[in-house]
N, CA and C of each residue as an Amber inpcrd file, in Angstrom:
protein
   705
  59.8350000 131.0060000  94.9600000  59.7940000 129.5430000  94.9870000
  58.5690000 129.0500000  95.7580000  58.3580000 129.7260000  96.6850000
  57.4750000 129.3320000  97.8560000  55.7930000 129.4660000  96.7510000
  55.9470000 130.9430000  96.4430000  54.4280000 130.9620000  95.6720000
  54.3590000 129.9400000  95.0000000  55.8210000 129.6950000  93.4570000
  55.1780000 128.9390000  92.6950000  54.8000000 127.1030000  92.9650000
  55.5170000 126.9980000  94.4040000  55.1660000 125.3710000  94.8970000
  53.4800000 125.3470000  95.9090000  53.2460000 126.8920000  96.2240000
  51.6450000 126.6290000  96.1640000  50.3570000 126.5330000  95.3270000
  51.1560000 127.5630000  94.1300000  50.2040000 127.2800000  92.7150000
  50.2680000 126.0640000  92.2260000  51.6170000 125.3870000  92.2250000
  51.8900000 123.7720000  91.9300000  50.5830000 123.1800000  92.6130000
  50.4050000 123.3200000  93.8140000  49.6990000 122.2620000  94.6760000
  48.2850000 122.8750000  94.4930000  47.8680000 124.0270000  94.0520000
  46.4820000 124.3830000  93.9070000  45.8480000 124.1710000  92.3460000
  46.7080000 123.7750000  91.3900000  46.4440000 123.6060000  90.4410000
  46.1280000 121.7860000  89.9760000  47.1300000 121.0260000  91.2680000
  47.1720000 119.7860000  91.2280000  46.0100000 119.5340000  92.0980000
  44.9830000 120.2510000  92.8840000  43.8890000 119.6450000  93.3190000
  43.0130000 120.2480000  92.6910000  43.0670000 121.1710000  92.3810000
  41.9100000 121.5290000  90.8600000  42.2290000 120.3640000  90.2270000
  43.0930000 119.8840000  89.2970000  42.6930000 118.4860000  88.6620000
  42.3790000 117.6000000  88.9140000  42.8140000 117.1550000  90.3890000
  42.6590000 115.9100000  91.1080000  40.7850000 115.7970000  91.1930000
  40.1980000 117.1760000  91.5480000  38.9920000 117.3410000  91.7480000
  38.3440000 117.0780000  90.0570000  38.7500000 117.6210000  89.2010000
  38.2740000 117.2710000  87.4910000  38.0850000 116.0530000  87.2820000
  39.5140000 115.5480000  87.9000000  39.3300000 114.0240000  87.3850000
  38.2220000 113.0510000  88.1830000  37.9540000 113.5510000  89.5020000
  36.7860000 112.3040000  89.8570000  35.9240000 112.8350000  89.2460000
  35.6780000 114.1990000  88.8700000  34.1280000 114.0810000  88.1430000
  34.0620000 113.5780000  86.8500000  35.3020000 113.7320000  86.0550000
  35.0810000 112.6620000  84.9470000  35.0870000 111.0780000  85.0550000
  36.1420000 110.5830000  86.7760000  35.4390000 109.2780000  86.5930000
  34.2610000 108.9540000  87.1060000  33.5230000 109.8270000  87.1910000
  32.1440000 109.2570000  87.7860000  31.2310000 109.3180000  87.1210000
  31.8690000 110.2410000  85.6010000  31.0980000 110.6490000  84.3380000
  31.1670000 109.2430000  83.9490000  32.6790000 108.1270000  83.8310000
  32.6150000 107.1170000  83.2420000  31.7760000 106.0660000  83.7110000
  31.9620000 106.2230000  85.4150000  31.4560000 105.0510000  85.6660000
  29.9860000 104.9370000  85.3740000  29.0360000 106.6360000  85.1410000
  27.7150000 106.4380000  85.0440000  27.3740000 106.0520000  83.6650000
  28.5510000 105.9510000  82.9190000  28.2660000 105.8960000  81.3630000
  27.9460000 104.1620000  80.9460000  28.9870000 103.7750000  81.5550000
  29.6650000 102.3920000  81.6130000  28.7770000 101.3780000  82.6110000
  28.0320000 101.7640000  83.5600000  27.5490000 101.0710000  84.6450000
  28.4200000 100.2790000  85.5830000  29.4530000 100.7210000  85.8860000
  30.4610000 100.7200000  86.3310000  31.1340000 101.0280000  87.7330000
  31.6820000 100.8980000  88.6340000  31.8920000 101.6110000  89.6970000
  33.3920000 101.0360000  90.5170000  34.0060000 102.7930000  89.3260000
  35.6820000 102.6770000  89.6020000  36.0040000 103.9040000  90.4410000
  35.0580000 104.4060000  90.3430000  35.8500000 106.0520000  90.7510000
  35.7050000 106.1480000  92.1670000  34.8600000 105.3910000  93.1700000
  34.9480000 105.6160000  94.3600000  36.2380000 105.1980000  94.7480000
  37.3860000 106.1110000  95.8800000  38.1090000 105.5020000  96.7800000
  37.7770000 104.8040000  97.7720000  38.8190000 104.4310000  98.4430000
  38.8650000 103.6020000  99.4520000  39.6890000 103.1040000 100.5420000
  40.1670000 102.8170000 101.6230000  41.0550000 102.2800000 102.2940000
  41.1380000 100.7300000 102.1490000  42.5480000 100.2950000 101.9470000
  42.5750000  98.7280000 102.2100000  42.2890000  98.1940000 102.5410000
  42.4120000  98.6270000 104.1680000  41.8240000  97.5420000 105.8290000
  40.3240000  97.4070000 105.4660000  40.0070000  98.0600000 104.4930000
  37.7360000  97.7360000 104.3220000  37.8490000  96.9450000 103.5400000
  38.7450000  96.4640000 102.5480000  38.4940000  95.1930000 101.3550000
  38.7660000  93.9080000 101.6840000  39.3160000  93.4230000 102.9440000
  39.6130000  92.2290000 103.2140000  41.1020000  91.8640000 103.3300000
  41.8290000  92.8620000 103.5990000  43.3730000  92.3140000 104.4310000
  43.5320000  93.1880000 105.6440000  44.3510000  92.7950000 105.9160000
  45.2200000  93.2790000 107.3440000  45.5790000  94.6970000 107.0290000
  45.5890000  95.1310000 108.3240000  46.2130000  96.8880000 108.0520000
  47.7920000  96.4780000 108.1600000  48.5880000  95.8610000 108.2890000
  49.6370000  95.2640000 108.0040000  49.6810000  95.0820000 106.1330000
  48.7240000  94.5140000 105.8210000  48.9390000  93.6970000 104.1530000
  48.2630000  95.7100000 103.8570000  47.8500000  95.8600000 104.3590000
  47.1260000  97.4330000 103.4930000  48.2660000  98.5380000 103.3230000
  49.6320000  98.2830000 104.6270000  50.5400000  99.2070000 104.2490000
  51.2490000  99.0970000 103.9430000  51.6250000  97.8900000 102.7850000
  52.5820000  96.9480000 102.0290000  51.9040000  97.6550000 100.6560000
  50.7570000  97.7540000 100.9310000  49.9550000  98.0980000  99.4920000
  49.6680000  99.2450000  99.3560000  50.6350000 100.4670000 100.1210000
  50.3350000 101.7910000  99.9700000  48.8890000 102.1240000 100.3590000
  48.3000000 101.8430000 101.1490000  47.3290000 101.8110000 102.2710000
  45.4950000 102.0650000 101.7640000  45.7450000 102.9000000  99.9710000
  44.4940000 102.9860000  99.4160000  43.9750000 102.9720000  97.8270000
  42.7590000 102.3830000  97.7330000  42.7760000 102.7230000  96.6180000
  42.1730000 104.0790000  95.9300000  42.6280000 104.4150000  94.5840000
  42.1520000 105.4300000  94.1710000  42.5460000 105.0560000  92.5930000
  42.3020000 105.6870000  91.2500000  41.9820000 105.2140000  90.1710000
  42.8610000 105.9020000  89.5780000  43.6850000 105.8800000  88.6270000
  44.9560000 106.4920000  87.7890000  44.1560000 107.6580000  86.7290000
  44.9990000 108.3770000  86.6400000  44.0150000 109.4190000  85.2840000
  44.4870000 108.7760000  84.2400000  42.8820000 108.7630000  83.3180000
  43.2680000 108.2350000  82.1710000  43.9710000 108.6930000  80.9700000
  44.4020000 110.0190000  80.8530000  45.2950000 110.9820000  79.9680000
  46.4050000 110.5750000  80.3520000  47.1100000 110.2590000  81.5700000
  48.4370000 110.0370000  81.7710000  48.3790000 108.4860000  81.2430000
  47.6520000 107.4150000  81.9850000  47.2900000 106.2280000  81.2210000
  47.7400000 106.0380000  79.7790000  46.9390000 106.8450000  79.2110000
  46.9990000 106.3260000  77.5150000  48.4880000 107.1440000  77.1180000
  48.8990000 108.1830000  77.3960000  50.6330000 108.9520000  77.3350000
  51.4960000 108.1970000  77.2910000  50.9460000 107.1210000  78.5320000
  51.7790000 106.1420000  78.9010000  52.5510000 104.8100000  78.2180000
  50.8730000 104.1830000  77.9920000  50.5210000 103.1980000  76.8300000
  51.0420000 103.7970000  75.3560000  51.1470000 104.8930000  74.8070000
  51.4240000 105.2560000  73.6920000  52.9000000 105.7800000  73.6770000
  53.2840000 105.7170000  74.6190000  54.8070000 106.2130000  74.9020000
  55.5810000 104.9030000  74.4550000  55.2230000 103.4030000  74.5410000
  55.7120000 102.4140000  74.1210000  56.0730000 102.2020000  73.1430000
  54.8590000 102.9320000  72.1350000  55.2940000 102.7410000  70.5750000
  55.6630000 101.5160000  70.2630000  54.7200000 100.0130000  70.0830000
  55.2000000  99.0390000  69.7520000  54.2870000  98.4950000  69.8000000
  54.0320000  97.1890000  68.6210000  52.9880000  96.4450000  67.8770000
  52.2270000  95.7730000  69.8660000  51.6660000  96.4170000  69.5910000
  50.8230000  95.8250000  70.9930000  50.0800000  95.0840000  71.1450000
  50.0110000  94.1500000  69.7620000  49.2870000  93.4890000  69.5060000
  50.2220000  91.6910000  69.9740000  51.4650000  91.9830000  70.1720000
  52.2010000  90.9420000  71.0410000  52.2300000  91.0850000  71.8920000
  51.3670000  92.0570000  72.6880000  51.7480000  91.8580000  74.2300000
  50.7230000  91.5260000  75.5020000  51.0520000  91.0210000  76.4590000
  49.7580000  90.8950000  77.0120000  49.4280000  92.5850000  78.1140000
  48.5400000  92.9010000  78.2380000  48.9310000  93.8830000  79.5250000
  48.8110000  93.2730000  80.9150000  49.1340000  94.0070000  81.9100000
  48.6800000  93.0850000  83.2170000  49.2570000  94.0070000  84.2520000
  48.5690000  94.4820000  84.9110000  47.8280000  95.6090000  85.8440000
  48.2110000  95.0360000  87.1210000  49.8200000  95.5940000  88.1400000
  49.4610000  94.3750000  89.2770000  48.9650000  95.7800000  90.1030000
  48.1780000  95.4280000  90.8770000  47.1220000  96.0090000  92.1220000
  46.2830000  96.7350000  91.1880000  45.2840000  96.0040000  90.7440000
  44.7070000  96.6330000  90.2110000  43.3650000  96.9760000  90.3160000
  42.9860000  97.1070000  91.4240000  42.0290000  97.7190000  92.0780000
  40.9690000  97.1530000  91.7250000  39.8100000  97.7510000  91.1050000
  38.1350000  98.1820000  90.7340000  38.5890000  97.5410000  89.2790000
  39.7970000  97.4400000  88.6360000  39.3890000  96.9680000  87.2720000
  39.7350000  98.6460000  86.0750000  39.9050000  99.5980000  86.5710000
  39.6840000 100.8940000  85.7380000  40.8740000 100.7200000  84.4110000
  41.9450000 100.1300000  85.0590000  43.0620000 100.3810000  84.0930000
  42.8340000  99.2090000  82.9030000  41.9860000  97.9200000  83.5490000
  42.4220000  96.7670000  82.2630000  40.7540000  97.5310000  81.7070000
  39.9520000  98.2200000  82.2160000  38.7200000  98.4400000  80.9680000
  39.2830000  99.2700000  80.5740000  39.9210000 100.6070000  80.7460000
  40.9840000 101.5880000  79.5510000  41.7690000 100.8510000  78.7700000
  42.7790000 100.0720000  79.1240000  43.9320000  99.3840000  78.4760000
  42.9260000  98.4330000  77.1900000  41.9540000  98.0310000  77.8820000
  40.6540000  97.4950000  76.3530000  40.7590000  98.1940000  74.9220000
  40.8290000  99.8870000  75.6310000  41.0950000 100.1660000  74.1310000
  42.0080000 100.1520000  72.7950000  43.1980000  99.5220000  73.8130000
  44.6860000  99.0320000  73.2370000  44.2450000  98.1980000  72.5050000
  45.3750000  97.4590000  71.4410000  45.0160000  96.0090000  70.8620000
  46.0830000  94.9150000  71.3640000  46.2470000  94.7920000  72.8790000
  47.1510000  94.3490000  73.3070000  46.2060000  92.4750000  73.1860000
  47.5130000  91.5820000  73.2580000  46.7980000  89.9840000  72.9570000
  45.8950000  89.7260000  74.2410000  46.0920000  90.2730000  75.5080000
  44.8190000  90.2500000  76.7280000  45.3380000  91.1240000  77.7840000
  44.3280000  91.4670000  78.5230000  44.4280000  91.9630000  79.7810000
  44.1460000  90.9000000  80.8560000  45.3770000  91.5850000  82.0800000
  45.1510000  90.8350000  83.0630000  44.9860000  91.7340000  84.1930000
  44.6040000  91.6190000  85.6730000  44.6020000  92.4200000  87.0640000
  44.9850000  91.4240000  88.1340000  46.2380000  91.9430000  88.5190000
  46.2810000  90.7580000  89.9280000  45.8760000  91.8450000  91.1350000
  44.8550000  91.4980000  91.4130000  44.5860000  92.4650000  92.9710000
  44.5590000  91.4250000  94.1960000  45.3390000  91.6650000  95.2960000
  45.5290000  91.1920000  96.3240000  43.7030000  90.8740000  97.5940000
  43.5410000  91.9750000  97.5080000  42.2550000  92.4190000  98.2920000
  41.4020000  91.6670000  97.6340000  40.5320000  90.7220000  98.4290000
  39.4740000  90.0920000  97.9400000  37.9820000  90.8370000  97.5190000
  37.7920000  91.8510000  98.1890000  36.7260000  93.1160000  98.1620000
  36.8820000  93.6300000  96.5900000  37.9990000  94.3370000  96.6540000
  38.6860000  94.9410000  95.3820000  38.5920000  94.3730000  94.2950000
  38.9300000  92.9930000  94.2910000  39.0170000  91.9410000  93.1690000
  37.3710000  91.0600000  92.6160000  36.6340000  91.4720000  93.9780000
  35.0900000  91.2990000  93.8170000  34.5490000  92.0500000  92.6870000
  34.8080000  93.4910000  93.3900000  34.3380000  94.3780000  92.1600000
  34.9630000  94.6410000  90.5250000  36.0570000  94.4600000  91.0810000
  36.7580000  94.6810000  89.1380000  36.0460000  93.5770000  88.8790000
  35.5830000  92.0650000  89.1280000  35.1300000  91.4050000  88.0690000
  33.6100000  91.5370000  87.8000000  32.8490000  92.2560000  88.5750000
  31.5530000  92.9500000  88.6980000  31.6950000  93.6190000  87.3080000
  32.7780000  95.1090000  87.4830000  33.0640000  96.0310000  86.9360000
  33.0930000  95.3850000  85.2630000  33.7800000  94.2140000  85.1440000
  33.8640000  93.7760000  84.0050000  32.9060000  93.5040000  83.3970000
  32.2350000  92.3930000  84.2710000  31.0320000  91.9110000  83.7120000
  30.1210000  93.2710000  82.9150000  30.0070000  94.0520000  83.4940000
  29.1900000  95.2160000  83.0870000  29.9000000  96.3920000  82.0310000
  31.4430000  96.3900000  81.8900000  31.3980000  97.1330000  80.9720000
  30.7470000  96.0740000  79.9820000  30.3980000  97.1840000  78.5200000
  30.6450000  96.4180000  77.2580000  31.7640000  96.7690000  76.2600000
  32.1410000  95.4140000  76.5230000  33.5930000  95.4240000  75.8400000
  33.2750000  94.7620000  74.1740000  33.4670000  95.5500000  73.4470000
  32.9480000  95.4660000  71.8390000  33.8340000  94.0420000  71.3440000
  33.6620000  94.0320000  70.1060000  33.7640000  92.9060000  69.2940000
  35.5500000  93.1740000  68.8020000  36.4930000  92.3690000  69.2490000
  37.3370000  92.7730000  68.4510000  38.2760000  92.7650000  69.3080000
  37.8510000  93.1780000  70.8400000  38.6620000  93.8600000  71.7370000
  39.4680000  92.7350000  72.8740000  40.5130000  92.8930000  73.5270000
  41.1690000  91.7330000  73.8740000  39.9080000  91.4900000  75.0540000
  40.2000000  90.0480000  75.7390000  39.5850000  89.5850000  76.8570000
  40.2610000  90.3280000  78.2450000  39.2760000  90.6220000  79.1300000
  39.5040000  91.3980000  80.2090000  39.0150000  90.4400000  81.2510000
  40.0280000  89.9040000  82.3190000  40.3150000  88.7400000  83.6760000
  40.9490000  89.5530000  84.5840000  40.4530000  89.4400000  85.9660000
  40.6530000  89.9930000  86.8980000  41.0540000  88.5390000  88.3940000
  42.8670000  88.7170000  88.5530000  42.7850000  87.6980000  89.1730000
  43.3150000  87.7430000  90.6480000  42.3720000  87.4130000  91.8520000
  42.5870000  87.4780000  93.1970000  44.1410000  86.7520000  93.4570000
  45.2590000  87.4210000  93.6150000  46.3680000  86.7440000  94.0290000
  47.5410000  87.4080000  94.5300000  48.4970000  87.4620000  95.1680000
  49.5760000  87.9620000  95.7320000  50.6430000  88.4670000  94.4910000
  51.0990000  89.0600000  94.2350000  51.7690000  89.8290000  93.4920000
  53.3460000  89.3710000  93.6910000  53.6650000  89.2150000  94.8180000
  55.0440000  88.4820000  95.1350000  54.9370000  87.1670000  94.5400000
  53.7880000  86.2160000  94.4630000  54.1790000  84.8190000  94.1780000
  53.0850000  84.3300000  93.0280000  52.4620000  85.3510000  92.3810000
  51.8260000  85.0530000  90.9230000  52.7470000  84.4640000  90.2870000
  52.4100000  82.9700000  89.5440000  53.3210000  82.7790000  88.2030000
  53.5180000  84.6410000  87.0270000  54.5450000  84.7150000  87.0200000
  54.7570000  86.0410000  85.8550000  54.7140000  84.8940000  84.5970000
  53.9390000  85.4150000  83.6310000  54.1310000  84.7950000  82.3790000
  55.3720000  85.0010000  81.4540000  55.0040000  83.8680000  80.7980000
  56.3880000  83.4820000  79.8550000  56.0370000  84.3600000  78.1960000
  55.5260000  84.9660000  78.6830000  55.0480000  86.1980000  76.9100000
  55.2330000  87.1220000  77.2250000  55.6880000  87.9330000  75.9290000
  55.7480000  89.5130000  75.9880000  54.4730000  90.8650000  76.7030000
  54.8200000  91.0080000  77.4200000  54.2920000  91.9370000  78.5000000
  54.5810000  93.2390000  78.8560000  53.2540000  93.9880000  78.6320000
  53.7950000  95.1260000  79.5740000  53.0360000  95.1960000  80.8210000
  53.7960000  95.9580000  81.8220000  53.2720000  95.7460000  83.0600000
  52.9000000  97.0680000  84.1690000  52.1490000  97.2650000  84.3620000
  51.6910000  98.6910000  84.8250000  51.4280000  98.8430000  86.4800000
  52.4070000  99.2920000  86.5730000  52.3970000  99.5640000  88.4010000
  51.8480000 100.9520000  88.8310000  50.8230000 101.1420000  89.2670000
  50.3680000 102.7460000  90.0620000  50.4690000 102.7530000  90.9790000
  51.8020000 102.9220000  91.6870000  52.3360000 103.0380000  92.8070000
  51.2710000 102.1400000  93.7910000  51.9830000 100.8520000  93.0680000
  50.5180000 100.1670000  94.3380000  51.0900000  99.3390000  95.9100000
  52.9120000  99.6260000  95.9660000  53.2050000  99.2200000  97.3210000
  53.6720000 100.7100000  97.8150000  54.2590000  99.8050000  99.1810000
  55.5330000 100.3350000  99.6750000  56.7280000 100.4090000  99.4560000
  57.5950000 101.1930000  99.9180000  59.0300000 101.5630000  99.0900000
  60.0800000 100.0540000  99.1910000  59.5540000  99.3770000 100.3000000
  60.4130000  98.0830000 100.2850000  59.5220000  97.3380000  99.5040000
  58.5330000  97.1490000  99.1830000  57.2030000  96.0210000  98.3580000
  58.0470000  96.1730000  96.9920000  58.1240000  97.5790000  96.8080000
  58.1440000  97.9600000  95.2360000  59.0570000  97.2790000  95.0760000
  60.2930000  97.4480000  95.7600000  61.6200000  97.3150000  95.0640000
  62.0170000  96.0070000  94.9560000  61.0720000  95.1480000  96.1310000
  61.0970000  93.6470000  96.1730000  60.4090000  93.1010000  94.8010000
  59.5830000  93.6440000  93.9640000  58.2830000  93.0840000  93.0740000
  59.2440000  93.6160000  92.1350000  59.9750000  94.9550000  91.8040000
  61.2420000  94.6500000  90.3990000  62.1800000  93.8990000  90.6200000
  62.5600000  93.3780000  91.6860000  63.6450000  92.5900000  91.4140000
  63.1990000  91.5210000  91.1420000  62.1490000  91.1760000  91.5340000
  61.3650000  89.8440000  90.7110000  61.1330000  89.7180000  89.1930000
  60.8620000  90.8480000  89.2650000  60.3100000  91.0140000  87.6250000
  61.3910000  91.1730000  86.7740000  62.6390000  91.5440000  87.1520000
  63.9960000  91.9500000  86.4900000  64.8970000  90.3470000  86.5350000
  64.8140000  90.0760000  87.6090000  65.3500000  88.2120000  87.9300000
  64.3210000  87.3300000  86.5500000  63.0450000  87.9650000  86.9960000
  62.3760000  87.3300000  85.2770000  62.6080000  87.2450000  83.9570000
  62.7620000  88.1640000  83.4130000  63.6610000  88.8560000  82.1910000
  64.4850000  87.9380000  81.8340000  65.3690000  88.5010000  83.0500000
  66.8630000  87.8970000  83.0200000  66.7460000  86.4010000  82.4970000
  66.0940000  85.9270000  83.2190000  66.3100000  84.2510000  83.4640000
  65.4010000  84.0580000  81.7420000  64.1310000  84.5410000  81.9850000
  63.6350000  84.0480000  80.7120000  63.9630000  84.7300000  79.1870000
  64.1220000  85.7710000  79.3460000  64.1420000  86.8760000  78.4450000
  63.2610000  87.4710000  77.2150000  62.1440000  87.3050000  77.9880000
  60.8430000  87.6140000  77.5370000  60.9420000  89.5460000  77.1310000
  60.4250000  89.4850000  76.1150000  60.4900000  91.0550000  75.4430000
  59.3080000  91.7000000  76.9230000  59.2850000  93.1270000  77.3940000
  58.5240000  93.2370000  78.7570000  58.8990000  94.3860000  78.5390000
  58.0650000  95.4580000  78.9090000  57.9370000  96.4330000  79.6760000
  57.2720000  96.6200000  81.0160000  57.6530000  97.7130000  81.5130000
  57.2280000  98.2290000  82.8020000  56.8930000  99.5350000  83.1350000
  55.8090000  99.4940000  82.9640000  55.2580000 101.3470000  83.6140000
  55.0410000 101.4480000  85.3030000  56.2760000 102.4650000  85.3130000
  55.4220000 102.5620000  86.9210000  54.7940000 104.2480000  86.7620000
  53.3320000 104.4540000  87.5090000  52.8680000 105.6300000  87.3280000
  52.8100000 105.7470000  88.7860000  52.7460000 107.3150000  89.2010000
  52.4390000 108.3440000  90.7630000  52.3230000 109.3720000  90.3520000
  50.5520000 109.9930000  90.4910000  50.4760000 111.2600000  90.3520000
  50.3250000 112.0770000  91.3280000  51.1930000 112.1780000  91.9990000
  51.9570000 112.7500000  93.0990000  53.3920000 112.8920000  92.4130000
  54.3050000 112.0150000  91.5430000  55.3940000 112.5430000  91.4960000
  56.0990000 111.0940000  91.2480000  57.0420000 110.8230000  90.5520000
  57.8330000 109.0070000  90.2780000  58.5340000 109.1270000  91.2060000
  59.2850000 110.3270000  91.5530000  60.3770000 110.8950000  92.2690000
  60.3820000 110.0420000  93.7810000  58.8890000 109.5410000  93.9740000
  58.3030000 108.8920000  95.2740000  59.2590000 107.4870000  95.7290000
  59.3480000 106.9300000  94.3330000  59.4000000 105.1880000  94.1700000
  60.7350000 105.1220000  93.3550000  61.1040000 105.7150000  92.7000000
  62.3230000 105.5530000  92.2650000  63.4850000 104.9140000  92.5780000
  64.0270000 105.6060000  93.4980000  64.8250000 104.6090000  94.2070000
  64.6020000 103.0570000  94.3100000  63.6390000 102.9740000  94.4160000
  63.2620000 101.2790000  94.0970000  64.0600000 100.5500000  93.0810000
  63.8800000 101.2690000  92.0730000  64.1720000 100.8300000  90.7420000
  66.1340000 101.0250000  90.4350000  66.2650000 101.3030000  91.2430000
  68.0870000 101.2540000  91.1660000  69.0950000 100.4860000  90.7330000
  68.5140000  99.1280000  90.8700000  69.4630000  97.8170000  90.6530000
  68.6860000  97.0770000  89.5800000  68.1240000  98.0090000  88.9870000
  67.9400000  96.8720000  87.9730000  68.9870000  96.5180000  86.4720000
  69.0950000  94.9840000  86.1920000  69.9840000  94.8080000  85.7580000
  69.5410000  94.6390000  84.1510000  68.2780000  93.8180000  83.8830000
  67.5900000  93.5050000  82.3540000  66.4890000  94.5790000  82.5270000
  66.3950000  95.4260000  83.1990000  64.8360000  96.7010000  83.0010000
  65.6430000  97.7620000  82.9820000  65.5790000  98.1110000  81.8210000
  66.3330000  99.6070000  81.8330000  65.4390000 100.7820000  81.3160000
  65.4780000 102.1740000  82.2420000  64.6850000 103.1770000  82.0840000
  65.0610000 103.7410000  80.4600000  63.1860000 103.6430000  79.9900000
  63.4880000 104.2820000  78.4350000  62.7780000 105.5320000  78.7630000
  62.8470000 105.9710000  79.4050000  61.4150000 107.7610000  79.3210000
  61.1530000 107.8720000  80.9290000  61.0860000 109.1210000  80.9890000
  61.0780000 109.5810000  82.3600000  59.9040000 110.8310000  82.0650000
  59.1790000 110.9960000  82.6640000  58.1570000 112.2790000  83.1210000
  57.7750000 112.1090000  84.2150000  56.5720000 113.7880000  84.8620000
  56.9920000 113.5040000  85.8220000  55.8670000 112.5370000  86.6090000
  54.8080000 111.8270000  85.9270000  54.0210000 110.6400000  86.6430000
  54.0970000 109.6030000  86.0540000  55.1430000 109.6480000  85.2410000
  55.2570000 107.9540000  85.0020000  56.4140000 108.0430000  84.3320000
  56.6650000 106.5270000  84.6980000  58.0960000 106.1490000  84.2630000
  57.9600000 104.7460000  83.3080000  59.3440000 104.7360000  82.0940000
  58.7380000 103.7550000  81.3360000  59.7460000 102.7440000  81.4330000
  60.4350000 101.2330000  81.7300000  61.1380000 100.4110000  81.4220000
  61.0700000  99.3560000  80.3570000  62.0510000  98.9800000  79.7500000
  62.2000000  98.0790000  78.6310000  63.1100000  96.9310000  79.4460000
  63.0160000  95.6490000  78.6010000  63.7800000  95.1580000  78.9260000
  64.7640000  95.3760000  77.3190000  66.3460000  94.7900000  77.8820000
  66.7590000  95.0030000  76.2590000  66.1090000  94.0130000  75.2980000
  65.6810000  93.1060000  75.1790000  64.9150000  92.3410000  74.1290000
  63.4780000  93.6480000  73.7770000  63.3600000  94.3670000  74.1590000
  62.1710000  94.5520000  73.4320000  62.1090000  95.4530000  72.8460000
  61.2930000  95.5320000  71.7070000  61.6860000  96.7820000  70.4910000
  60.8520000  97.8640000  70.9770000  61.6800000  98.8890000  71.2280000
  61.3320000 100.4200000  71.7200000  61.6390000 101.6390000  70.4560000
  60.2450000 102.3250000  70.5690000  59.9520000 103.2550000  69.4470000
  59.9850000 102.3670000  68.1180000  59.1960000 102.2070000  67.3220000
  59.0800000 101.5700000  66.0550000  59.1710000 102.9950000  64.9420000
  59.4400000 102.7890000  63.9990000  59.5780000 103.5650000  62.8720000
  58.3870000 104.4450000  62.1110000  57.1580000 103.7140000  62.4660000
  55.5530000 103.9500000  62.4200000  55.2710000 104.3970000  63.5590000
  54.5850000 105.2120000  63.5050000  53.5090000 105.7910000  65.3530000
  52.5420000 104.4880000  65.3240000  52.3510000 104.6800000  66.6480000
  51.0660000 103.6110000  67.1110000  50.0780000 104.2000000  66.6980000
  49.0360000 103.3780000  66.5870000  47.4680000 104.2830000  65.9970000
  46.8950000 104.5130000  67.5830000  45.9490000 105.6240000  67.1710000
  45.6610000 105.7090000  68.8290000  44.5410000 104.9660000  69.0470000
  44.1560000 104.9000000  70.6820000  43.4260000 104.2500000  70.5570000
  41.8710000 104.2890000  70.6330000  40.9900000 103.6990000  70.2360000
  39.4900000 103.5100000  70.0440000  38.8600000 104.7480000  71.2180000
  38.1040000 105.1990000  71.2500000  37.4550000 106.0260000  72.2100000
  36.6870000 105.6100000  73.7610000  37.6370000 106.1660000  74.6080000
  36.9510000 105.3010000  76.1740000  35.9270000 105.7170000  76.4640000
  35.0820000 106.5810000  75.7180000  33.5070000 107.3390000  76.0480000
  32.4650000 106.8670000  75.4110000
């Protein structure tokens, strides 16, 4: 047991190490700059507001990303996406390649939220492709929209943040009953944040692996009869 939970962990920083060099492959492609980490307390909040927000940033892999997004299986062309903590911007320029009706980013950190709209400005986002907005605001007291949504969390609080931000989002549902999903991703493990997600009453778990987790609400149509087409190429 012991060996195979150190090969676990030597194989998970061999990738961890793959993946910044491919995002730094993107960001040099793109003119872009997602792949550097970072600590909170340097973007402009409190080390208080930084350990509400799981204390750093760092950029989601984009293979689990699109697994994720394609795990929905559903005309995505009704939905909006919307990224809360969403750092540098990495997930709404991937999620671009979706044909979702727009992307959104609520990032808290004013630093953070500087650069994703930098980041934007400079990808090029082709002809065709939804609009990509990056918006400086609190995540507890954003208006949630009244349209079909999916919503992508990368483990971006704390274990009390999280569980406070689904019951918001589940009290949403409820009240409005807007068709919605919810991805929460940790590549470290879901196993982290879970518990969060316990009481929910209109978000119910459709798919479980082990870095991301997928919720529906019951209004929304899960697995369609057709596969999704995949999507456009992020290179």
């Amino acid at each position: 047991m012991e060996i195979s939970h150190i090969l676990r962990k030597r194989l998970f920083g061999l990738r961890w190490r793959w993946e910044r060099v491919k995002n730094k492959v993107y960001d040099w492609r793109h003119g872009t700059n997602t792949h550097q980490e970072c600590f909170l307390n340097t973007q402009g909040v409190t080390d208080v507001q930084a350990l509400q927000g799981n204390d750093v940033y760092r950029p989601f892999w984009r293979k689990e990303f699109f697994d994720a997004i394609r795990a929905l299986d559903v005309e995505l062309t009704d939905y909006l996406f919307i990224d809360i903590g969403s750092g540098k911007g990495k997930l709404l320029l991937l999620a671009s390649h979706f044909p979702f009706s727009g992307i959104v980013g609520i990032e808290y950190a004013p630093a953070l939220h500087a650069t994703a709209v930098n980041n934007i400005k400079q990808f090029k986002n082709k002809a065709g492709r939804p609009d990509i907005i990056s918006v400086n605001a609190n995540a507890m007291t954003w208006e949630l929209p009244t349209k079909p949504a999916v919503y992508f969390l990368y483990n971006p609080f704390d274990l009390k943040t999280t569980q406070a931000f689904f019951a918001r989002l589940d009290e949403h549902v409820a009240r409005t009953a807007v068709p919605t999903f919810m991805i929460y991703g940790n590549l470290r493990g879901v196993a982290e944040r879970e518990a969060a997600f316990a009481s929910a009453r209109s978000l119910v778990l459709k798919k479980r692996t082990p870095r991301f987790l997928v919720y529906a609400a019951h209004q929304a149509t899960f697995f369609r009869s057709t596969p999704s087409p995949p999507p456009t190429s992020s290179w």
